[in-house]
C-alpha positions as CSV (number, residue, x, y, z in Angstrom):
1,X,58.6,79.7,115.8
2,X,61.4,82.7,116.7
3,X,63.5,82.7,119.5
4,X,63.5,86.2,121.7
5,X,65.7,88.9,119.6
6,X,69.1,90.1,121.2
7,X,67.6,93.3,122.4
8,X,64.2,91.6,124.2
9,X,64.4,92.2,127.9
10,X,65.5,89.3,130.1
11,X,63.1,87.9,132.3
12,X,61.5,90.0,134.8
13,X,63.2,93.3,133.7
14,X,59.8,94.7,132.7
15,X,58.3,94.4,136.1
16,X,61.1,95.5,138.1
17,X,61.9,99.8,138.6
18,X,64.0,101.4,140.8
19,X,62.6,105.0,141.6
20,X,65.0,107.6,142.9
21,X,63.6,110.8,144.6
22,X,65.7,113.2,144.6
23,X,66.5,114.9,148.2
24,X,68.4,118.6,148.9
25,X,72.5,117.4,150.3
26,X,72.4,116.8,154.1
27,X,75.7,118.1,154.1
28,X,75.6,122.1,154.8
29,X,72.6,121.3,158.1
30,X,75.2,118.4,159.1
31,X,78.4,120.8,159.0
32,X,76.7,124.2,160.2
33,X,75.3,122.4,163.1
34,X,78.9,120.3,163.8
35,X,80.1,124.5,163.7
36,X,77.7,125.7,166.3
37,X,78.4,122.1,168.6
38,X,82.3,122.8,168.4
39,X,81.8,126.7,169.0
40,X,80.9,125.7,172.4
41,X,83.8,122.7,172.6
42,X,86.1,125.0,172.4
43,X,84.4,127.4,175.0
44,X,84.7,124.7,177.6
45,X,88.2,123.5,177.0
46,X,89.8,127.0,176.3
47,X,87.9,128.3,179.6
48,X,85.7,130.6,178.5
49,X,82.4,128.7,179.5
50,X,83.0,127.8,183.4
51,X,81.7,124.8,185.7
52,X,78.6,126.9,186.1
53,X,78.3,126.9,181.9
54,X,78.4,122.6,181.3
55,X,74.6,122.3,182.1
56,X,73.4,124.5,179.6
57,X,76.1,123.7,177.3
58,X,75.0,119.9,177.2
59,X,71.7,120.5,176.8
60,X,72.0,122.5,174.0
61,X,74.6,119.9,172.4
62,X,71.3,117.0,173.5
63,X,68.5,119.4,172.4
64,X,70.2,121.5,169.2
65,X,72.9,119.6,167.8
66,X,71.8,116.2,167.9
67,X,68.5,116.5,166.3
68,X,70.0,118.2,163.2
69,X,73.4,115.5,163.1
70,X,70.5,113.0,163.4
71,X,68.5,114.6,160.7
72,X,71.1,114.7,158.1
73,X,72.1,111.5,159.0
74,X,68.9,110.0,157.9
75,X,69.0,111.9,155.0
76,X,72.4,110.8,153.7
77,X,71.0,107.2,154.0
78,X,68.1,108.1,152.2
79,X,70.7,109.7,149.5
80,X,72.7,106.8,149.6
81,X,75.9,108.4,150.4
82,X,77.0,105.8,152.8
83,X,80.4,107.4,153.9
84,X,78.6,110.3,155.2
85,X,75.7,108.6,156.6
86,X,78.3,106.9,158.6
87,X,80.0,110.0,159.6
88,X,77.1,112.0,160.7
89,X,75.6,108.9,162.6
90,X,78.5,108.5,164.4
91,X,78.8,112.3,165.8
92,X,75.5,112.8,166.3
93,X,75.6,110.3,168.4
94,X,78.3,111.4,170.4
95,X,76.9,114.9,170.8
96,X,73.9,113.6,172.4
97,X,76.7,111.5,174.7
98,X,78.4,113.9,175.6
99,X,75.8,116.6,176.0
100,X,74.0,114.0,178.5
101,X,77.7,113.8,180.5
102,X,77.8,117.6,180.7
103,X,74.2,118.2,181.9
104,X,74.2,115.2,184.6
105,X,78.0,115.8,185.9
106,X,78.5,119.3,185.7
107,X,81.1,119.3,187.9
108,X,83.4,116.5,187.1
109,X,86.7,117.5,186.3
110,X,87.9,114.7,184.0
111,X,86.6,110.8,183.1
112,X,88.3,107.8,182.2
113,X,85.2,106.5,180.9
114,X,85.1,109.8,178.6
115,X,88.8,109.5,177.4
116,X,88.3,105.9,176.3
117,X,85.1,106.7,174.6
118,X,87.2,109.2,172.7
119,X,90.2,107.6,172.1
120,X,87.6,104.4,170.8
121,X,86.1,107.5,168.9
122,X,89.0,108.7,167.5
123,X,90.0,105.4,166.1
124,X,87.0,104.3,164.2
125,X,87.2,108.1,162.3
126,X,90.7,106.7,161.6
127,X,89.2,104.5,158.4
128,X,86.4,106.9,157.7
129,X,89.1,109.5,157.2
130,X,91.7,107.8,155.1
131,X,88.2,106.2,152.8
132,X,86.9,110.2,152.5
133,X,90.5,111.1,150.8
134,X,89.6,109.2,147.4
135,X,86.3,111.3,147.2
136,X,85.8,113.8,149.5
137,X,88.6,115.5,150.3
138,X,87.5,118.8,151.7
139,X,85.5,116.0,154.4
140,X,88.8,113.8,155.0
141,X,90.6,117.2,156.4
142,X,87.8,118.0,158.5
143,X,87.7,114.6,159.9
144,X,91.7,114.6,159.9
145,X,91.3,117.5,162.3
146,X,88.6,116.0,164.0
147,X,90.7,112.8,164.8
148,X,93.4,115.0,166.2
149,X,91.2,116.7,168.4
150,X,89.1,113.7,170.1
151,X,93.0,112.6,170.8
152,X,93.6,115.6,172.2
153,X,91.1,115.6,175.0
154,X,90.7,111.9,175.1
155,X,94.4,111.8,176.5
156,X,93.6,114.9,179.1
157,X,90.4,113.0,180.1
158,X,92.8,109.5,181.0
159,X,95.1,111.9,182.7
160,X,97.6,113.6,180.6
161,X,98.7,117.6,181.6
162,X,96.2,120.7,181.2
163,X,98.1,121.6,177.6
164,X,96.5,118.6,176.5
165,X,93.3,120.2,177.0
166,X,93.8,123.7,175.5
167,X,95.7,121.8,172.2
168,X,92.0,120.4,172.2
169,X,90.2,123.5,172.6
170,X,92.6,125.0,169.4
171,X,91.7,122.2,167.4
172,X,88.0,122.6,167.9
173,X,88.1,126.2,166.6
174,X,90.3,125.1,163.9
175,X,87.3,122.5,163.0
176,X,85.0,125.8,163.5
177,X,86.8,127.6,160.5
178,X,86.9,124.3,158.9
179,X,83.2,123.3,159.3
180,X,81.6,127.0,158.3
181,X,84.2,127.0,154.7
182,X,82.9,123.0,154.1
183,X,79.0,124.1,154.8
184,X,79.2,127.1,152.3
185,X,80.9,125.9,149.8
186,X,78.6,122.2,149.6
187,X,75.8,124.6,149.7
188,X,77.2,126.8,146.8
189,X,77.9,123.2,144.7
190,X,73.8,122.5,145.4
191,X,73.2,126.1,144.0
192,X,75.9,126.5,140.8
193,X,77.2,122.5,140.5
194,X,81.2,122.3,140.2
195,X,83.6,119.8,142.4
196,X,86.1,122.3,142.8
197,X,85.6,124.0,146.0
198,X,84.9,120.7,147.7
199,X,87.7,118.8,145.8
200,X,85.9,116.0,144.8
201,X,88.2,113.4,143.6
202,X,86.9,109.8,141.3
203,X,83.5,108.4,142.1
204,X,82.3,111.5,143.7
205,X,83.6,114.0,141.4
206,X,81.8,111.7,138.8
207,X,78.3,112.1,140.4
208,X,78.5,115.9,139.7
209,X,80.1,115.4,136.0
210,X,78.7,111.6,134.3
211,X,75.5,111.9,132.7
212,X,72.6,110.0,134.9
213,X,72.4,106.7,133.1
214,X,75.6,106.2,133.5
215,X,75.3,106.6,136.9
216,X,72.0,104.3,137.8
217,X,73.4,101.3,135.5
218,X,74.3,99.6,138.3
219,X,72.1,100.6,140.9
220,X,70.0,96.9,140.7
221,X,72.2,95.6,142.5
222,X,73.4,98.3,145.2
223,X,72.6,98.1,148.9
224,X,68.7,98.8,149.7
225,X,67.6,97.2,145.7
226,X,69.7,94.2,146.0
227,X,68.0,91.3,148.5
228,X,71.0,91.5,150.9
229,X,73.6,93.9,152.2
């Protein structure tokens, strides 16, 4: 009678597989759409959309920018990039908030309500930002920027003077120029591979660079195999 050999497979390892299909990067459709949804941020706080403008301009945030945040948000879940599922969730969320705001009170001038959703906002990137800094650094500056900006207007929404506003406005073209150079240059990674242009750093510079089985050694007993979160 032989006991099992050092290499035989524990018990149960032959019946259990963990399949991964692979999915295209929600990243470039989350950032080009972030672009188009800031584009028109700006136009309202810099004054170049008027009173007459905020209908339109919260039903395209509710109708065009939500679905796609929403739509790369389910896919970074689905990719298991939980950072950036997080992140998209979040703002697409908040488009759909705010675009709901703009089309039902056009002619509000400012909202407490508003300013402590934003300042609330603005605290919960806070973690997200300082967490993308160890892997994705081209998405921590975004964020950093973003931050800044949901300050910005969330202290002219509770009240503070009009500069407030504009600094707001500035900072959401900034996130425009910011936005369009993140959702090329993830798109060009997809295409030709490289971490440079995103400036990857540890883990996620890894997932472009270790060789798979490395990778999926420990993914038995990530979130969504393992039995609990």
């Amino acid at each position: 009678m032989t006991g099992p050999t050092p290499d035989a497979p524990r018990r149960g390892e032959t019946r259990t597989r963990v399949v991964l299909r692979p999915y295209a990067s929600p990243l470039p459709l989350g950032f080009f759409a972030f672009v188009i949804g800031m584009v028109l941020v700006a136009g309202v706080a810099l004054g170049w959309l008027g009173r007459a403008d905020l209908t339109t301009v919260g039903t395209i945030m509710a109708l065009f920018v939500f679905p796609l945040e929403l739509m790369s948000t389910v896919f970074a879940i689905l990719t298991r990039d939980t950072a950036a599922a997080t992140t998209l969730g979040l703002y697409s969320t908040s488009w759909m908030t705010l675009g709901v705001l703009y089309a039902l009170h056009p002619t509000q001038q400012t909202s407490h309500a508003v300013g402590m959703f934003l300042a609330a906002f603005a605290v919960v990137l806070i973690p997200l930002t300082v967490g993308a800094f160890f892997g994705k650094a081209l998405l921590a500056v975004v964020l950093t920027v973003s931050v800044i900006r949901a300050v910005f207007q969330a202290v002219y929404e509770l009240g503070a003077p009009h500069w407030t506003n504009t600094a707001s406005g500035v900072s959401a073209l900034l996130l425009v120029v910011l936005g369009c150079y993140a959702g090329i240059v993830f798109m060009v990674e997809d295409f030709r591979g490289g971490s440079g242009l995103t400036l990857r750093r540890g883990p996620a510079r890894q997932a472009l660079t270790d060789e798979p089985h490395d990778q999926f050694a420990e993914a038995p007993h990530e979130p969504g195999v393992r039995r609990q979160l």
